[in-house]
N, CA, C and O atoms as a GROMACS GRO file, in nm:
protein
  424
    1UNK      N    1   0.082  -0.120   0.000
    1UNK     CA    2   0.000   0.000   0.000
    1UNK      C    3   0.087   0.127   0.000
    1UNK      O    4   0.053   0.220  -0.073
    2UNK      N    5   0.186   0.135   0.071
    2UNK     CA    6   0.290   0.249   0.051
    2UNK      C    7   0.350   0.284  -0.068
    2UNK      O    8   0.357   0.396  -0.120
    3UNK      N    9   0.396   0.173  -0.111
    3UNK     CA   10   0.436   0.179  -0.273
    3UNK      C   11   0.299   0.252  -0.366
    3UNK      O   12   0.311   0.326  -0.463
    4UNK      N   13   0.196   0.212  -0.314
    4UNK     CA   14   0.090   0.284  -0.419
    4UNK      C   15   0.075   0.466  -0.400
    4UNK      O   16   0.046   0.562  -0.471
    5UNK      N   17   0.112   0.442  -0.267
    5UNK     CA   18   0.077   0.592  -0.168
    5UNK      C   19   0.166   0.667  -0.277
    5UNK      O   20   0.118   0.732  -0.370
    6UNK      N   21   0.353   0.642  -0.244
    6UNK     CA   22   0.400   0.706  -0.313
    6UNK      C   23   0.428   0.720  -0.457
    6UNK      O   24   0.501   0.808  -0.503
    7UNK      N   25   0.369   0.630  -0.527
    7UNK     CA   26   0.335   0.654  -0.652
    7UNK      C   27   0.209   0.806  -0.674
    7UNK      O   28   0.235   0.908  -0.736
    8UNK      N   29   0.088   0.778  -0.609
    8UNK     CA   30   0.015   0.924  -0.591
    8UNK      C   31   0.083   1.042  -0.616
    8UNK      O   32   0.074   1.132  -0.700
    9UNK      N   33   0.191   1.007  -0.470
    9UNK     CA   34   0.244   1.088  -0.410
    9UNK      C   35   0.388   1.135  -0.551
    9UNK      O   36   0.442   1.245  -0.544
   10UNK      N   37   0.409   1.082  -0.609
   10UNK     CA   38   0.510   1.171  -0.724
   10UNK      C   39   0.392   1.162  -0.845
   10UNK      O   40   0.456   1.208  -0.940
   11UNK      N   41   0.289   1.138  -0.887
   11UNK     CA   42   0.198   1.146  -0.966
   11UNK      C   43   0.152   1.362  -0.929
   11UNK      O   44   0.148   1.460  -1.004
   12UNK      N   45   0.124   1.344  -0.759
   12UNK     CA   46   0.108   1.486  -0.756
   12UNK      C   47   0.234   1.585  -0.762
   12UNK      O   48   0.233   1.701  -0.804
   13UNK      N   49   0.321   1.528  -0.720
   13UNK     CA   50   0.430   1.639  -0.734
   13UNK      C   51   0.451   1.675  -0.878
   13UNK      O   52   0.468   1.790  -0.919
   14UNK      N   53   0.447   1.521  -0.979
   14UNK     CA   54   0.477   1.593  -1.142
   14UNK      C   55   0.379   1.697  -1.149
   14UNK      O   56   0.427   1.808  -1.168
   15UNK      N   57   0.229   1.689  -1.137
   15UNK     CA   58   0.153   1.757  -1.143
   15UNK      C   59   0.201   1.924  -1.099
   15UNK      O   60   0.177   2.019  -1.174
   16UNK      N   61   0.248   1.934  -1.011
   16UNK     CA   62   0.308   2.073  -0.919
   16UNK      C   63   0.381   2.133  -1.018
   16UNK      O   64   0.380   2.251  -1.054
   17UNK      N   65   0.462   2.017  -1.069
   17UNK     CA   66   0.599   2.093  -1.130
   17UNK      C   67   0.537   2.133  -1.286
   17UNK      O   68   0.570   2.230  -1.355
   18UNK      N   69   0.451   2.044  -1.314
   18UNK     CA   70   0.341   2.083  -1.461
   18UNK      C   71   0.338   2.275  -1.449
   18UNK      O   72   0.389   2.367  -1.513
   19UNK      N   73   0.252   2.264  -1.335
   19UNK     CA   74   0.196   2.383  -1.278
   19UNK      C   75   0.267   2.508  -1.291
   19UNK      O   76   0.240   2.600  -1.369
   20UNK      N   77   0.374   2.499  -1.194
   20UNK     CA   78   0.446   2.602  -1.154
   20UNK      C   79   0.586   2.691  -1.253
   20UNK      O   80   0.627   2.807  -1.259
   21UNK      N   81   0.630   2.522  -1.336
   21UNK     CA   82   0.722   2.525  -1.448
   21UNK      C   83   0.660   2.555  -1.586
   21UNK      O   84   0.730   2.626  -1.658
   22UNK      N   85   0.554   2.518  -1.630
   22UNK     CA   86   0.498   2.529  -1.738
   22UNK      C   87   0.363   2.590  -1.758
   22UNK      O   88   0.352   2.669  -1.852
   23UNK      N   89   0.262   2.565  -1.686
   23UNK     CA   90   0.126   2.636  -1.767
   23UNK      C   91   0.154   2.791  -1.646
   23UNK      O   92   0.072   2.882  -1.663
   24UNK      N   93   0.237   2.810  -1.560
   24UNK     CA   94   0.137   2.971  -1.486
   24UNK      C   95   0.291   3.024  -1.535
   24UNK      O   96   0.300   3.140  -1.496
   25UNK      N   97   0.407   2.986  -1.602
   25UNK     CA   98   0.524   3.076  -1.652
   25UNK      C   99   0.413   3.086  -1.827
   25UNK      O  100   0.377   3.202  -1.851
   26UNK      N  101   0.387   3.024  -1.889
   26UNK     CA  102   0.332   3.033  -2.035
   26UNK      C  103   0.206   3.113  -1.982
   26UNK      O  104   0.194   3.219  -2.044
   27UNK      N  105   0.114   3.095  -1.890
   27UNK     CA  106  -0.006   3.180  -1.897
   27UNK      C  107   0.024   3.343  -1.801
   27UNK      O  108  -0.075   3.412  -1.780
   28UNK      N  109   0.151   3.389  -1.754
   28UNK     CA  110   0.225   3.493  -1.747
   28UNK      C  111   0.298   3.555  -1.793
   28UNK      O  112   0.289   3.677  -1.802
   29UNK      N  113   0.393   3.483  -1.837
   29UNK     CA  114   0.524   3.548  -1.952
   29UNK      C  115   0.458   3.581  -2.115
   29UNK      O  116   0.468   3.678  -2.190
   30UNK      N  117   0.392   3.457  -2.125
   30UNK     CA  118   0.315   3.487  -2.256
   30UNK      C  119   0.168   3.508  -2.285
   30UNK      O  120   0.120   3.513  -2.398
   31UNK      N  121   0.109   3.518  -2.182
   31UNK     CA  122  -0.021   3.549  -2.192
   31UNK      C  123  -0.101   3.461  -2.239
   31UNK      O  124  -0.198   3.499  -2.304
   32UNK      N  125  -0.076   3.304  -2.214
   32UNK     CA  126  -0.160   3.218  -2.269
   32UNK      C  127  -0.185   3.110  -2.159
   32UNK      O  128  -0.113   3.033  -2.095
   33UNK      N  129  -0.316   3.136  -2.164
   33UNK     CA  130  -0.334   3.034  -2.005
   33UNK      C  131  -0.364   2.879  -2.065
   33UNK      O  132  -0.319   2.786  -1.998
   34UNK      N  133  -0.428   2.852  -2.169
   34UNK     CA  134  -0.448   2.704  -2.230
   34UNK      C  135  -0.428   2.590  -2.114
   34UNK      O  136  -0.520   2.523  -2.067
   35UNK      N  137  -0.257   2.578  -2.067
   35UNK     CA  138  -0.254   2.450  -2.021
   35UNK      C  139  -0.296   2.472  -1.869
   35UNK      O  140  -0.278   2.375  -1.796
   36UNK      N  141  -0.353   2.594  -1.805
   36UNK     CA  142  -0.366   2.588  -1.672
   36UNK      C  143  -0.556   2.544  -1.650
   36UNK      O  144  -0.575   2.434  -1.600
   37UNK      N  145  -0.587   2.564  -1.658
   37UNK     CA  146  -0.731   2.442  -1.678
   37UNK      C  147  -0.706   2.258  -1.664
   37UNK      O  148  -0.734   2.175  -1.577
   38UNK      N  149  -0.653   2.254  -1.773
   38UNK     CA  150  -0.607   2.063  -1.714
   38UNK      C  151  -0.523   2.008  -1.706
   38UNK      O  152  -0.504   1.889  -1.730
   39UNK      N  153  -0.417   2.134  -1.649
   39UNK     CA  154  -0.327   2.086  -1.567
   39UNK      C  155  -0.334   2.147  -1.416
   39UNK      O  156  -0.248   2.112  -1.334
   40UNK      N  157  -0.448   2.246  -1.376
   40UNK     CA  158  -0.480   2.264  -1.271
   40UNK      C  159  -0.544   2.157  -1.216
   40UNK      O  160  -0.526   2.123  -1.099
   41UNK      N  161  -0.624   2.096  -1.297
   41UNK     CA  162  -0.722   2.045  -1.238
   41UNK      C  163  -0.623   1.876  -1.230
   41UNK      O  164  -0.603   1.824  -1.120
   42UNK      N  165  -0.586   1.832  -1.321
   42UNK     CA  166  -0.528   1.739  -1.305
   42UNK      C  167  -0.403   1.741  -1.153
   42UNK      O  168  -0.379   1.636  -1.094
   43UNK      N  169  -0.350   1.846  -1.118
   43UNK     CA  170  -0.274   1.817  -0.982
   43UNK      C  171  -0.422   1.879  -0.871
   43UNK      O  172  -0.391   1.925  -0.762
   44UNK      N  173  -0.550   1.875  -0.902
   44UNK     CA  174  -0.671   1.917  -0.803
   44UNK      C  175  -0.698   1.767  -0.748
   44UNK      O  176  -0.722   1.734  -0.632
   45UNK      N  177  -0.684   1.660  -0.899
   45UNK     CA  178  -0.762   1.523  -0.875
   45UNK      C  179  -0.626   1.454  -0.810
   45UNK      O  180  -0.668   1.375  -0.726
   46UNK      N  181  -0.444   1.449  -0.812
   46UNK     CA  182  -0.391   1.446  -0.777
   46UNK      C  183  -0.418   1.439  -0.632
   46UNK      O  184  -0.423   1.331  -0.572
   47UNK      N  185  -0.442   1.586  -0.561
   47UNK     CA  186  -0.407   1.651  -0.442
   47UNK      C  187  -0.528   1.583  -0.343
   47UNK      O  188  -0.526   1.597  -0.220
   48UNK      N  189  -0.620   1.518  -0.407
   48UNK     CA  190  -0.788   1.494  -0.363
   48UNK      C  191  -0.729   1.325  -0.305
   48UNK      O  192  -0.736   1.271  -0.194
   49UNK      N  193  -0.672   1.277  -0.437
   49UNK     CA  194  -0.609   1.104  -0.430
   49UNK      C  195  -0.500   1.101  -0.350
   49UNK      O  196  -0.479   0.987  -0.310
   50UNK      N  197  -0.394   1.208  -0.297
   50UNK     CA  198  -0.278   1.199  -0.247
   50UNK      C  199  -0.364   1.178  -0.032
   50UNK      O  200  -0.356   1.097   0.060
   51UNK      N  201  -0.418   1.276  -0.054
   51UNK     CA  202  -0.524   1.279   0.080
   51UNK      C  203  -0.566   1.176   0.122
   51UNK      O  204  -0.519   1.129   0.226
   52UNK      N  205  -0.688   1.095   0.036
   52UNK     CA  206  -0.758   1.034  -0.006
   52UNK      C  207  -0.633   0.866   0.047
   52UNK      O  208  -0.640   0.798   0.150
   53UNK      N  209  -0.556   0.854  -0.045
   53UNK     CA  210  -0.519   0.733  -0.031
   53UNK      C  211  -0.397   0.765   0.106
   53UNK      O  212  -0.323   0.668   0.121
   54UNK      N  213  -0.370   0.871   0.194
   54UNK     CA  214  -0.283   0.896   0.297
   54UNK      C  215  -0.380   0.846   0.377
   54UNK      O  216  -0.352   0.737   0.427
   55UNK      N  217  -0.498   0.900   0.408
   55UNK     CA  218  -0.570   0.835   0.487
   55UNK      C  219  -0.615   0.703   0.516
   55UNK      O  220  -0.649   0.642   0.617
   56UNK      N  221  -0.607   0.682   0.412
   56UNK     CA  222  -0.615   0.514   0.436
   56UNK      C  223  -0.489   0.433   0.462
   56UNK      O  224  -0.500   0.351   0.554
   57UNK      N  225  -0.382   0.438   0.407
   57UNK     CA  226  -0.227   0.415   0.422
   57UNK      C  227  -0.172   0.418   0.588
   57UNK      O  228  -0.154   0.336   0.678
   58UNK      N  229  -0.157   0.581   0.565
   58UNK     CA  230  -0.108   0.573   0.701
   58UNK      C  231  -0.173   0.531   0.865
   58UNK      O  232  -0.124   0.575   0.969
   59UNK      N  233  -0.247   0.472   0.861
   59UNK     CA  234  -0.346   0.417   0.977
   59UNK      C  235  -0.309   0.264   0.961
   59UNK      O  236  -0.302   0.195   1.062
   60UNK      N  237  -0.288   0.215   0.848
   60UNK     CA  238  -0.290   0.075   0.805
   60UNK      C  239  -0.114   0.051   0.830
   60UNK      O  240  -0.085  -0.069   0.826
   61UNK      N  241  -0.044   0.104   0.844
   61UNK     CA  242   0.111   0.098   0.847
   61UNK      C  243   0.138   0.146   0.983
   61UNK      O  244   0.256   0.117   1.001
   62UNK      N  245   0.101   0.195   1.072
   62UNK     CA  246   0.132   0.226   1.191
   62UNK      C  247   0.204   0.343   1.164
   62UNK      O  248   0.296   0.334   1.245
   63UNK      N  249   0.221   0.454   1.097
   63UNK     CA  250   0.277   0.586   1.123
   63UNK      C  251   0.215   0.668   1.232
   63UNK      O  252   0.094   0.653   1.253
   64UNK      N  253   0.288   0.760   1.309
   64UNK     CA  254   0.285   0.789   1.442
   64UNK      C  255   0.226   0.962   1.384
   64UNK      O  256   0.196   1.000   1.270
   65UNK      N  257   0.227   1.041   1.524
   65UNK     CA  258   0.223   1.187   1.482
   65UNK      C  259   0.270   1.236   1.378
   65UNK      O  260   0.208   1.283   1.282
   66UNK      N  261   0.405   1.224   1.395
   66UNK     CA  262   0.528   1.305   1.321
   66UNK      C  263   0.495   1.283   1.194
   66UNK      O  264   0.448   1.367   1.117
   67UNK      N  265   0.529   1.116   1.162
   67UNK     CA  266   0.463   1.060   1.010
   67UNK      C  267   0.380   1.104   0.952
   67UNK      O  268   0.389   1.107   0.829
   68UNK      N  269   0.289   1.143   1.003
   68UNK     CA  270   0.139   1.179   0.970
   68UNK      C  271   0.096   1.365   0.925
   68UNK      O  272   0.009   1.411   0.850
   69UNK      N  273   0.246   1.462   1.045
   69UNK     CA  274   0.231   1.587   1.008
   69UNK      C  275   0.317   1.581   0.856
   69UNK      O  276   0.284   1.628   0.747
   70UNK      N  277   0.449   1.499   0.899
   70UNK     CA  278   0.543   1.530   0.749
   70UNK      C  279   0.474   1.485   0.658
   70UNK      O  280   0.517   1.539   0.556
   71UNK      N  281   0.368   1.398   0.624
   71UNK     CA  282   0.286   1.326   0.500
   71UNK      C  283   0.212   1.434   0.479
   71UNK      O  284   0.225   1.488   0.369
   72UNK      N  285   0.133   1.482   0.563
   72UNK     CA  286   0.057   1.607   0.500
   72UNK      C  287   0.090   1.689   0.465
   72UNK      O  288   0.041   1.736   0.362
   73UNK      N  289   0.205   1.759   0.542
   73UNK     CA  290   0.277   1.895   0.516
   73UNK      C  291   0.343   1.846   0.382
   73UNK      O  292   0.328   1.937   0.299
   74UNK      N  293   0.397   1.761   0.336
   74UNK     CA  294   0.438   1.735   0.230
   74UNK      C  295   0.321   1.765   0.110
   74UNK      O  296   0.386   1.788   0.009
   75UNK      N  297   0.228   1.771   0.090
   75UNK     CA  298   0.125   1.757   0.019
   75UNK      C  299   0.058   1.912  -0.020
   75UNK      O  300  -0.024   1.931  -0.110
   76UNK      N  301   0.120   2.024   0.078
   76UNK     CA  302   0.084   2.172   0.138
   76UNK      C  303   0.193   2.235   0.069
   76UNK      O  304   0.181   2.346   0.018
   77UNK      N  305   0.307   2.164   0.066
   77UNK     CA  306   0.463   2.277   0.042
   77UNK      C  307   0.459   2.211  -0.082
   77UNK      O  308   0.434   2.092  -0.096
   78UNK      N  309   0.484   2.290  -0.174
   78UNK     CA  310   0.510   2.297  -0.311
   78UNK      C  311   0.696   2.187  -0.314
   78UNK      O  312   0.809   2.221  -0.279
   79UNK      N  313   0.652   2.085  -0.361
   79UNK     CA  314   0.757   1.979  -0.406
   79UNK      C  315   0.794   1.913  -0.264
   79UNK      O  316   0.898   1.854  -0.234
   80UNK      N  317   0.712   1.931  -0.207
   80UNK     CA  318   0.757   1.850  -0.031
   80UNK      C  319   0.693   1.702  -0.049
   80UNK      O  320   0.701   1.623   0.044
   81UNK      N  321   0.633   1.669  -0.164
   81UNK     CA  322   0.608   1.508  -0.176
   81UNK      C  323   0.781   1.421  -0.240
   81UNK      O  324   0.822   1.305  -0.232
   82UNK      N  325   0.831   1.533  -0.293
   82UNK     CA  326   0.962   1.484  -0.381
   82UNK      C  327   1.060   1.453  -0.235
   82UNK      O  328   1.118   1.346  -0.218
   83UNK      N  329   1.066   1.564  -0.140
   83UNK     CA  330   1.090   1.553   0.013
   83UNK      C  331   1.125   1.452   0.078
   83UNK      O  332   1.229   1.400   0.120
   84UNK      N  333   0.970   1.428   0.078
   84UNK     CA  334   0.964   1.327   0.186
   84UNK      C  335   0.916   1.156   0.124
   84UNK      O  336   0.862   1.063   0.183
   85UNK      N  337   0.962   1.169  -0.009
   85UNK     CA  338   0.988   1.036  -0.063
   85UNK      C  339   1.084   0.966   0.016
   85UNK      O  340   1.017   0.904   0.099
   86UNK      N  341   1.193   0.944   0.031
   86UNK     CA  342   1.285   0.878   0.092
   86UNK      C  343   1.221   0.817   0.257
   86UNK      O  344   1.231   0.702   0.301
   87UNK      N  345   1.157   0.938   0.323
   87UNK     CA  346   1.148   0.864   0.430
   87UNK      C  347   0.977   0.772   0.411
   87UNK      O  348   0.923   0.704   0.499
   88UNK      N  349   0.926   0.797   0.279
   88UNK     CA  350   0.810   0.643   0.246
   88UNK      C  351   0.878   0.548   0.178
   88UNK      O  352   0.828   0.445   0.133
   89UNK      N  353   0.989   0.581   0.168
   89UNK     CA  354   1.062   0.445   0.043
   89UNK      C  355   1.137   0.351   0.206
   89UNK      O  356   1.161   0.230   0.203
   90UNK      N  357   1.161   0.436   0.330
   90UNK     CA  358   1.240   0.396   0.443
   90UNK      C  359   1.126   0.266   0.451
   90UNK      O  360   1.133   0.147   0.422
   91UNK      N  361   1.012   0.359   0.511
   91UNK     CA  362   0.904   0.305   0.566
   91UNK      C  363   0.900   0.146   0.529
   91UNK      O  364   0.928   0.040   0.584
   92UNK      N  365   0.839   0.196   0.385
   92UNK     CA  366   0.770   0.066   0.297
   92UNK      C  367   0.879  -0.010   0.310
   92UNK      O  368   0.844  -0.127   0.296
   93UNK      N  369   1.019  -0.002   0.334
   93UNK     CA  370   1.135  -0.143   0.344
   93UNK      C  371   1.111  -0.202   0.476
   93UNK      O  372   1.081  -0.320   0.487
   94UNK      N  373   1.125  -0.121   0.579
   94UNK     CA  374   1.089  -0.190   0.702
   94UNK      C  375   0.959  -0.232   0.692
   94UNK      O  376   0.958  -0.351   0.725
   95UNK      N  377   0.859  -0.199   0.667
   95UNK     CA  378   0.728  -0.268   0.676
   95UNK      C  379   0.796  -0.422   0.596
   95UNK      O  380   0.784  -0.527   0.659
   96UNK      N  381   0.856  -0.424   0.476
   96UNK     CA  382   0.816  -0.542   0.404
   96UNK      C  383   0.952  -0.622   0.524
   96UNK      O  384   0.938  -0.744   0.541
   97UNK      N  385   1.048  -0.568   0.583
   97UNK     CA  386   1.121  -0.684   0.600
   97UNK      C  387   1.094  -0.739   0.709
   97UNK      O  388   1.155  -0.838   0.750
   98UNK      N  389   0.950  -0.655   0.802
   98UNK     CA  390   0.876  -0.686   0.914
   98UNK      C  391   0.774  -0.789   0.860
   98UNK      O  392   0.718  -0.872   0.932
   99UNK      N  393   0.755  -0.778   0.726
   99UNK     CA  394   0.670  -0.869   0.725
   99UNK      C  395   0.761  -1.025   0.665
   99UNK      O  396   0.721  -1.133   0.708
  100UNK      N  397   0.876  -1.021   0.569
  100UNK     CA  398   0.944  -1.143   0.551
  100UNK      C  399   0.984  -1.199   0.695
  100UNK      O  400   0.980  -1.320   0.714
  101UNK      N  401   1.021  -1.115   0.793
  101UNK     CA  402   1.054  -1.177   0.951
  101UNK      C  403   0.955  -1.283   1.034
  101UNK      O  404   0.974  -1.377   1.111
  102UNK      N  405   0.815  -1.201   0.964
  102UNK     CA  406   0.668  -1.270   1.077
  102UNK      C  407   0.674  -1.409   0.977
  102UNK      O  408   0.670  -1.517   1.037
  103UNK      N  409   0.682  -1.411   0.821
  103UNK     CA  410   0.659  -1.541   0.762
  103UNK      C  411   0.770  -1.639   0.761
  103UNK      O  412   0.744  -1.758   0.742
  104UNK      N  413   0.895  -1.598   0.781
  104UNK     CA  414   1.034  -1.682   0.813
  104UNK      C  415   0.971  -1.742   0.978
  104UNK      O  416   0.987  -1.858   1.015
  105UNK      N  417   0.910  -1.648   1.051
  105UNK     CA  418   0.915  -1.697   1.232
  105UNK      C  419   0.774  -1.822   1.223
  105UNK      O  420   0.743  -1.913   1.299
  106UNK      N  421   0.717  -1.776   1.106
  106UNK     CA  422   0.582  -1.840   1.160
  106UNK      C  423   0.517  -1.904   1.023
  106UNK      O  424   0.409  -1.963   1.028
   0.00000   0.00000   0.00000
């Protein structure tokens, strides 16, 4: 499930970088807004699924406070999902080698 999380989770950040790098510099510098419509909306359905599947994730994995402010705040700060990749790539290893441990013990 983490692996899916952070898939979302750089699905919305490309989305950000869509945003911020390409349709609001072209619909400012050049006066053409075209790609900010569905590419707004595409990091909207992003930002809805990044939520959306955190909530379900992080309850199911045992992440604590902290986990839970840096997952969101990541989602708030512009490229803070790119961030705090490493510490869901940490996560999802210990989860899986917690789980090869329980099926080696049992």
């Amino acid at each position: 499930m983490i692996r899916f999380f952070r898939f979302i989770a750089l699905i919305e950040g490309i989305t950000t970088i869509g945003l911020f790098l390409i349709a609001m510099p072209l619909k400012y510098f050049w006066h053409n807004p075209v790609l900010v419509p569905p590419l707004g909306m595409a990091h909207g359905v992003a930002f809805i699924a990044y939520i959306a599947v955190m909530l379900v994730t992080l309850p199911m994995r045992g992440f604590g406070i902290v986990g839970w402010l840096r997952t969101a705040l990541a989602a708030l700060i512009p490229f803070g999902t790119f961030v705090n990749d490493p510490y869901l790539h940490r996560r999802q290893l210990a989860h899986a080698q917690a789980k090869a441990a329980r099926l080696q013990a049992g």
